[in-house]
C-alpha positions as CSV (number, residue, x, y, z in Angstrom):
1,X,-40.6,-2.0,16.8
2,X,-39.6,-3.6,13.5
3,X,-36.1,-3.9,12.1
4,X,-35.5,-4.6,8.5
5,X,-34.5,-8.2,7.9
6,X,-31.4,-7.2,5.2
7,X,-30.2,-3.5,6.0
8,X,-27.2,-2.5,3.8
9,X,-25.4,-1.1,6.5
10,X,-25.2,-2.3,10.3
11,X,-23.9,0.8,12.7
12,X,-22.6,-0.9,16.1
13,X,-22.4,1.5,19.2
14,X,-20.5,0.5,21.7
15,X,-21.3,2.2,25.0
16,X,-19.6,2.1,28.4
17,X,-21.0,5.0,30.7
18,X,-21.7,7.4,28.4
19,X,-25.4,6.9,28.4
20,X,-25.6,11.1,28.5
21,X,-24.0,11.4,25.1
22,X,-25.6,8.2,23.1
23,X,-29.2,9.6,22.7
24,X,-26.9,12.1,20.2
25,X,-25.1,9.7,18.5
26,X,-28.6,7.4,17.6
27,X,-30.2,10.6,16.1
28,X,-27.1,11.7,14.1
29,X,-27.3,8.3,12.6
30,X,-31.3,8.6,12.2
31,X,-31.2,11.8,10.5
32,X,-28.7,10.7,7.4
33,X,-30.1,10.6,4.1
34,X,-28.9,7.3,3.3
35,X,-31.9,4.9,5.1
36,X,-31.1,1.7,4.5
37,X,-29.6,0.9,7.5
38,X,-29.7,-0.7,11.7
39,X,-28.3,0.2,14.7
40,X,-27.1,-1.8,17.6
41,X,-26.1,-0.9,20.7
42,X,-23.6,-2.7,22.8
43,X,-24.2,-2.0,26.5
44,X,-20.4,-2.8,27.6
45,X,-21.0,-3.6,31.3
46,X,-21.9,-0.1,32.1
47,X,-22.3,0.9,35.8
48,X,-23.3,4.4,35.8
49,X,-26.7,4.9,37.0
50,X,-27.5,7.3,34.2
51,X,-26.4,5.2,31.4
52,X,-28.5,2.6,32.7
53,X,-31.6,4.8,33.1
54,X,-30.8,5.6,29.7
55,X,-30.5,2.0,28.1
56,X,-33.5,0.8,29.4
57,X,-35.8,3.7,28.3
58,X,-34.0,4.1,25.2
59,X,-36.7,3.7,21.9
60,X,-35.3,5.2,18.9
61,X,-36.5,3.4,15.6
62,X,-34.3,1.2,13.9
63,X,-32.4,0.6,16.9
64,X,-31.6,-2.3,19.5
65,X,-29.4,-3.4,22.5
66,X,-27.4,-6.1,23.6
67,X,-26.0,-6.3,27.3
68,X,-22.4,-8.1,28.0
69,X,-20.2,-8.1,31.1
70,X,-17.1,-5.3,30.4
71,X,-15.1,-6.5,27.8
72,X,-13.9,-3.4,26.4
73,X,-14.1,-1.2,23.2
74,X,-12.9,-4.3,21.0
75,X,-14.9,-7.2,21.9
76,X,-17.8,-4.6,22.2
77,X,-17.7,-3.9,18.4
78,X,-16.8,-7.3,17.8
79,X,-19.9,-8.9,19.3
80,X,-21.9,-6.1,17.9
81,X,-20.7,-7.3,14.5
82,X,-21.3,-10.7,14.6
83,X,-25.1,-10.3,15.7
84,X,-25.3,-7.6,12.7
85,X,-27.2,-8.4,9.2
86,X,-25.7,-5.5,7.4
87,X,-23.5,-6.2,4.3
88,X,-21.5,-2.8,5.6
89,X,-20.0,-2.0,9.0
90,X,-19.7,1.5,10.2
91,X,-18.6,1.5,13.8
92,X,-19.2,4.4,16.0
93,X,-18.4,5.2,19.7
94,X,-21.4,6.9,21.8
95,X,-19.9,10.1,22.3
96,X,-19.4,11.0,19.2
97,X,-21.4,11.8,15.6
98,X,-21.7,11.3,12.3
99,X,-22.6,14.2,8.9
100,X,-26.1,13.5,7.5
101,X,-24.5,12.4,4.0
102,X,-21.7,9.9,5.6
103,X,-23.5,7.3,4.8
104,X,-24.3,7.7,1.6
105,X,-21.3,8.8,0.1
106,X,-19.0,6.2,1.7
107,X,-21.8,3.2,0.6
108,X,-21.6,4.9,-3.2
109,X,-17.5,4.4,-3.1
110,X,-17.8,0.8,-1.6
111,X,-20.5,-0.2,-4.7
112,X,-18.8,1.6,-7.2
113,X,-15.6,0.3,-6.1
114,X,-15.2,-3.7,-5.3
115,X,-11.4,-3.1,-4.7
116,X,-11.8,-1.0,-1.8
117,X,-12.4,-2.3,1.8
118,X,-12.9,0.7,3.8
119,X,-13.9,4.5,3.6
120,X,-13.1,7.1,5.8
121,X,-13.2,10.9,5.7
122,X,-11.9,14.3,7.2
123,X,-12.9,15.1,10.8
124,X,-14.6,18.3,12.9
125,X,-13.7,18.3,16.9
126,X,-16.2,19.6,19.3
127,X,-16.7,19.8,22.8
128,X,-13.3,21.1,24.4
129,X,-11.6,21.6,20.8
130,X,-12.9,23.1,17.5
131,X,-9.7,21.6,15.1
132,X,-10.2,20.7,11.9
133,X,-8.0,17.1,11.0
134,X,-8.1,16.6,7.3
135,X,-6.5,13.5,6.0
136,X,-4.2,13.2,2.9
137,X,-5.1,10.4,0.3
138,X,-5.2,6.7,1.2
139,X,-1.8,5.6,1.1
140,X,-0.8,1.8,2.7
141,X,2.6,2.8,3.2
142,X,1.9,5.8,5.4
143,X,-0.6,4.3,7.0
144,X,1.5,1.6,8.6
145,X,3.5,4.8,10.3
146,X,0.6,7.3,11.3
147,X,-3.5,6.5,11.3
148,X,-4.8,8.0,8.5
149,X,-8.2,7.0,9.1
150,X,-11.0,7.9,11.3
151,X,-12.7,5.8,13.3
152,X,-16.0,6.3,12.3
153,X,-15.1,4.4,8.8
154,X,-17.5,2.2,6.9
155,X,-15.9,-1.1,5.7
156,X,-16.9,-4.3,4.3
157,X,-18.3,-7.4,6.9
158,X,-16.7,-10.1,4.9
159,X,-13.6,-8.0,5.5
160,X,-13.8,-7.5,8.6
161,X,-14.4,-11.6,9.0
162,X,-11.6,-12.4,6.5
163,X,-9.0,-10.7,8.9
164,X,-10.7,-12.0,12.3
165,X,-12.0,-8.5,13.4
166,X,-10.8,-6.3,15.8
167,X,-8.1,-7.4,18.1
168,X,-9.5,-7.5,21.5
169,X,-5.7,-7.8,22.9
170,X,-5.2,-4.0,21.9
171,X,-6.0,-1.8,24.9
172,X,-5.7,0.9,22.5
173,X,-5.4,2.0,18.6
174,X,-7.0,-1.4,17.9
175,X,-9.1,0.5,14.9
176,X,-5.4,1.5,13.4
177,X,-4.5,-1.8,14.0
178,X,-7.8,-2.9,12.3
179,X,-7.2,-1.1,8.9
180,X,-3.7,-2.2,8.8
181,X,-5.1,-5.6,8.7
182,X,-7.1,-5.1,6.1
183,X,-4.8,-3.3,4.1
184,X,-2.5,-6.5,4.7
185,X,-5.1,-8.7,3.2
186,X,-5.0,-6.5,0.2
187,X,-7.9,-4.7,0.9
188,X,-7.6,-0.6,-0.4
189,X,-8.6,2.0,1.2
190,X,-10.3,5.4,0.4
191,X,-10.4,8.8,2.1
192,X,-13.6,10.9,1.0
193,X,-11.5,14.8,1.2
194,X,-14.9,15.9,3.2
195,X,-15.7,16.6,6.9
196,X,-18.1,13.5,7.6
197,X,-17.8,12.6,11.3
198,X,-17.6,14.5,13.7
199,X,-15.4,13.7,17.5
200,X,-16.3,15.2,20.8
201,X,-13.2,16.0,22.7
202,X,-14.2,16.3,26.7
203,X,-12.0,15.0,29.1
204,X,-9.2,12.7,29.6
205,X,-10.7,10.0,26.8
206,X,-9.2,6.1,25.6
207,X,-7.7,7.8,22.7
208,X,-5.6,10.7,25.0
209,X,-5.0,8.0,27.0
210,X,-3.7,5.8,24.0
211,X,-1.4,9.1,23.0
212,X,0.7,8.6,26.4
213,X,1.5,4.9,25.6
214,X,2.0,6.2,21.8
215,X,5.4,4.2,21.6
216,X,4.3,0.9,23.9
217,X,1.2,0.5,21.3
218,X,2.8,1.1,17.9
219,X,5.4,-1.5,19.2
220,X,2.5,-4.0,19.7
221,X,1.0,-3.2,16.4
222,X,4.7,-3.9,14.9
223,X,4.4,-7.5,16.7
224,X,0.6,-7.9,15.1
225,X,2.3,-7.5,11.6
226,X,6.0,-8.6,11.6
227,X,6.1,-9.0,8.0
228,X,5.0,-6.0,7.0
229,X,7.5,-4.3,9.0
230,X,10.9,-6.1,7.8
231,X,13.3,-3.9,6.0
232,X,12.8,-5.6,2.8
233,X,9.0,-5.5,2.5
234,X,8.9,-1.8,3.7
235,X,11.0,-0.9,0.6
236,X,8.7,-2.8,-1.3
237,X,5.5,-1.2,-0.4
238,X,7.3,1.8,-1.0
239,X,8.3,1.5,-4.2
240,X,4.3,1.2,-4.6
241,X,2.7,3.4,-2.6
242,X,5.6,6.2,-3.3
243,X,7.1,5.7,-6.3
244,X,8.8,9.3,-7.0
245,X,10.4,9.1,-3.5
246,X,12.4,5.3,-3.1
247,X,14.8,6.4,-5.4
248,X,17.7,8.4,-5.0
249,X,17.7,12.1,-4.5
250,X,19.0,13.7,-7.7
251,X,21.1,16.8,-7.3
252,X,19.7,20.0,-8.9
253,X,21.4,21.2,-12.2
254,X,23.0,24.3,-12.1
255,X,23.8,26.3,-15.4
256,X,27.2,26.5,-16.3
257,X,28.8,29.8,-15.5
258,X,29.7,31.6,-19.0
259,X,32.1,34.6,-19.2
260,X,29.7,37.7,-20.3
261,X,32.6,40.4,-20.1
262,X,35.3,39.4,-22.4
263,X,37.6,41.4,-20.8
264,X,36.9,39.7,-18.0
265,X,38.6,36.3,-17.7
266,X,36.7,33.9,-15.5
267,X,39.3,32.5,-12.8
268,X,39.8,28.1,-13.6
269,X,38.5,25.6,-11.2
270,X,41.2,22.9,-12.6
271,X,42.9,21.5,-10.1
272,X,46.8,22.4,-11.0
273,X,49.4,19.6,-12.2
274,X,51.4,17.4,-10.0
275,X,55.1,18.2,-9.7
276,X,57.4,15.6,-11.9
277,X,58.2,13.5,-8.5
278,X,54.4,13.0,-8.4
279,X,53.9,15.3,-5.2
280,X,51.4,17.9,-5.5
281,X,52.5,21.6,-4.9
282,X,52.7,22.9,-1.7
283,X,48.6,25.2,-1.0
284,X,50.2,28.5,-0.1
285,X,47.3,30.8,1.2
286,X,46.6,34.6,-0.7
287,X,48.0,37.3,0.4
288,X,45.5,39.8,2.2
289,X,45.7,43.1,1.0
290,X,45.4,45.8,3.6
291,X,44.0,49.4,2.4
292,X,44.9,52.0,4.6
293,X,42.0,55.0,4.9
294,X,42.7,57.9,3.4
295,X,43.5,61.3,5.6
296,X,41.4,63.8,6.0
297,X,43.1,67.3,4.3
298,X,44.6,69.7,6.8
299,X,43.1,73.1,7.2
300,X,46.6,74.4,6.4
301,X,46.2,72.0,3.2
302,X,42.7,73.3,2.3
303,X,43.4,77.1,2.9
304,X,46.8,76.8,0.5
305,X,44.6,75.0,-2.5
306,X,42.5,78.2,-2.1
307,X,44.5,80.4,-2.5
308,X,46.4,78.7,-5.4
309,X,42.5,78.4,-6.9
310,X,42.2,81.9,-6.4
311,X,45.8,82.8,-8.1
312,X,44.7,81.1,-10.7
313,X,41.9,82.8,-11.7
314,X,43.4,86.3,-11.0
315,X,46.7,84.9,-13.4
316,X,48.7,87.2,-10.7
317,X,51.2,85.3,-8.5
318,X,50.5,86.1,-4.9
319,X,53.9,86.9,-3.0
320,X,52.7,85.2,0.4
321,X,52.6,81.1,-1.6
322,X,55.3,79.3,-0.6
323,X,57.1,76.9,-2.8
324,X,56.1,74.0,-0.3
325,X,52.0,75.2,-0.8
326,X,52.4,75.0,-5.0
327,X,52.9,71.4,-5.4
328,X,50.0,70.6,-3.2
329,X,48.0,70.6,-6.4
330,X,49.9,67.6,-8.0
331,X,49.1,65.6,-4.9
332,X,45.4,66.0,-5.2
């Protein structure tokens, strides 16, 4: 088997047990567009009898294997890394996969772009989930509160040597504390607004079990970077990174309220005048006005107004109208 002596990009596999998924991953890599490329895998101690079986048959082209006692995920992609000859790094855990065109979209951005560092993209779920996570654009300041970044990003190797690479003391998040490293040595970072990698969900995995010591790990990424953290430099960055939102919220301007019935004179908001002794006058509270409901009319009522109606229109008094019945009309 022959491996090119100066691939472009170097993809490290870490695997520990998983020797039924990693077949999957090597092909998803093999089958990308973008050639130019080698992949190592990083047998992490493994014990599981299939995984073995699996490593030791395992021929896939471009592709070859290095064996170290369990170290975990960290020093796994570290070693992989320093053994690699490729001028990009895209790191990618054996259970999972990567789009056909990830590779050659994120290498375009990193040549096109000498600023940038590291590339990432949206991500597809499958296995026990189907969700959809899709990113907003790179932004530093958010990213030193929530991981905006996949995994499965493609960064630069003297980056990644410029920061000391992954910090094998992180039992978990170490690739969100990884990009906020490189973001710290000024390195940018770009999000590609496209689903590029794709993450099996099965089980109870290292990231579910990063999500229940959530607060324990971002604490220890805080201690990684204690200047980025102070309140002072946190201002800074966002002033940066966020501009329209440091400042002040302004309050919304209302138009002025304008008398449109001139008859109508619009009550004063003023506040009133202070007595003489400088006191202000005593707040007396308005008067409630009470409205009583009117009566229904009487049958007596209605069957007088009748007949006055009907007197009326005859123009002949009718004997049996009392005096108390003919002013009944002046009330209504």
């Amino acid at each position: 088997m022959r491996i090119e002596e100066s691939p472009a990009v170097s993809i490290i596999i870490p695997c520990y047990n998983y020797g039924k998924y990693l077949e999957e991953a090597i092909d998803s890599c093999i089958q990308s567009t973008f050639t130019d490329f080698e992949i190592i895998v990083v047998n992490d101690g493994s014990t599981d009898p299939e995984t073995i079986q699996v490593l030791e048959q395992l021929n896939k082209p471009k592709t070859r294997i290095i064996h170290q006692d369990n170290k975990g995920l960290s020093a796994a992609r570290n070693a992989g890394i320093k053994l690699s000859r490729g001028k990009y790094i895209l790191p990618l855990d054996a259970d999972d996969t990567i789009h056909p065109t990830l590779l050659q979209k994120e290498v375009a951005i990193l040549e096109a772009r000498p600023e940038v560092g590291f590339v990432s993209s949206w991500l597809q779920c499958f296995g026990d989930t189907k969700a959809r996570w899709k990113f907003p654009a790179y932004n530093f300041y958010k990213l030193l509160f929530n991981n905006i970044m996949v995994v499965t990003s493609l960064f630069r190797k003297d980056a990644w040597e410029q920061v000391g690479g992954y910090n094998e003391e992180m039992t978990g998040y170490a690739d969100w504390d990884f990009w906020i490293s490189l973001g710290e040595k000024g390195f940018l970072g770009h999000i590609i607004p496209e689903v590029l990698f794709h993450y099996r969900r099965h089980g109870h995995t290292m990231s579910m079990r990063s999500k229940e010591r959530k607060k324990q790990l971002i604490n220890q990424i805080r201690n990684n970077h204690p200047a980025l953290y102070t309140k002072e430099k946190l201002a800074e960055l966002k002033q940066i990174w966020e501009p329209t939102r440091s400042g002040t919220k302004q309050k919304k301007k209302f138009p002025s309220r304008q008398n449109t019935n001139p008859k109508k004179r619009v009550p004063s908001t003023s506040k009133k005048k202070p007595q003489k002794n400088g006191t202000s006058p005593p707040k007396t509270k308005p008067k409630k006005i009470v409205t009583k409901p009117l009566k229904r009319p009487t049958r007596k009522l209605t069957a007088s107004v009748n007949r006055l109606r009907l007197q009326n229109k005859m123009k002949t008094p009718l004997p049996y109208l009392s005096k108390k019945v003919r002013i009944y009309p002046k009330i209504l």
